[in-house]
C-alpha positions as CSV (number, residue, x, y, z in Angstrom):
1,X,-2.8,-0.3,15.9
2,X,-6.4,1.3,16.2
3,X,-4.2,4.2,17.9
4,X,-2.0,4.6,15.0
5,X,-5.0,4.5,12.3
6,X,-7.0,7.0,13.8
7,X,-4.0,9.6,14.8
8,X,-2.8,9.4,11.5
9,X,-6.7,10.3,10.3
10,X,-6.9,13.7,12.3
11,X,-9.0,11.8,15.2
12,X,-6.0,12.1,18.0
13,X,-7.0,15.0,19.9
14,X,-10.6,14.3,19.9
15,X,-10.0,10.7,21.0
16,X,-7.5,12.2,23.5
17,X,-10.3,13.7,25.8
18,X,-11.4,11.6,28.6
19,X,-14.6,11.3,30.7
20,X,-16.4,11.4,27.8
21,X,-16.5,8.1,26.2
22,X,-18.5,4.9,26.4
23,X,-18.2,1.8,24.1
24,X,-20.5,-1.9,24.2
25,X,-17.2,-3.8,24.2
26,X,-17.3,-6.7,26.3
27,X,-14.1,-5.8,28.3
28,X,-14.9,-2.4,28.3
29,X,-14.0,-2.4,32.2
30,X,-10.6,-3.2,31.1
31,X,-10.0,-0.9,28.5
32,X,-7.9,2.3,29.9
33,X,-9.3,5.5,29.9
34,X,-6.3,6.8,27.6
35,X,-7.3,4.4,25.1
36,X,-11.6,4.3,25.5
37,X,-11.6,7.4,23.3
38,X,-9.8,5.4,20.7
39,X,-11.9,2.3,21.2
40,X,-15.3,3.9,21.0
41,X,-14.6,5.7,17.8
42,X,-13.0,1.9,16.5
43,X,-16.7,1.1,17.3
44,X,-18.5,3.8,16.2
45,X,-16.5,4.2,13.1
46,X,-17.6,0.2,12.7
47,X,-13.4,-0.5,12.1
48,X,-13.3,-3.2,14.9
49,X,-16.4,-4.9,16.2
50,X,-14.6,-7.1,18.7
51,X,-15.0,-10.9,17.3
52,X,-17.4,-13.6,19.0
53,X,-16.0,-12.4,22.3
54,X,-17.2,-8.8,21.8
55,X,-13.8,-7.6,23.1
56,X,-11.7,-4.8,22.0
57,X,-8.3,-6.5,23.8
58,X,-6.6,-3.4,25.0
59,X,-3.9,-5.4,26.4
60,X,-3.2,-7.7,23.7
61,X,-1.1,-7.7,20.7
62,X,-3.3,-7.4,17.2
63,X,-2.5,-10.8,14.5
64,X,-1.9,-9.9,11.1
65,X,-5.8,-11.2,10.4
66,X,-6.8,-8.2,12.6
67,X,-4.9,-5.3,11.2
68,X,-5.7,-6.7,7.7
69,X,-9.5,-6.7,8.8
70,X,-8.8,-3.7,10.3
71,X,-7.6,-2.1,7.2
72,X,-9.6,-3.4,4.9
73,X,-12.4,-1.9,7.2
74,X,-10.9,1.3,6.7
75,X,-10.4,1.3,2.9
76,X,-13.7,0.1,2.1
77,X,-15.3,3.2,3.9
């Protein structure tokens, strides 16, 4: 979903370039380097800031609260 949001804003070939990205996410290990672009500008951009857990949850799916919060995020920027 954070994919989708930024692509659609202009940000896909900038979050597209790898090596060059770091984010504080708790499962930042897990994150893969296709998607840390995409995460660290989720972060920066203060759309997702990862719950109690700190996590961005690459691998799972996102609950309706999260793309609501997500978008809300978005449209109040």
């Amino acid at each position: 979903m954070v994919r989708l949001l930024l692509d659609s804003l202009g940000y896909k070939e900038f979050a597209s370039l790898q090596g060059i990205f770091r984010c504080d996410f708790t499962d930042a290990a897990e994150i893969p380097e296709p998607l840390m672009g995409y995460a660290a500008l989720s972060q920066a951009l203060d759309l997702v800031d990862g719950g109690d857990a700190g996590t961005f949850g690459a691998s799972t799916p996102a609950t309706r609260a999260q793309a609501a919060a997500l978008l809300w995020k978005y449209m109040s920027k």
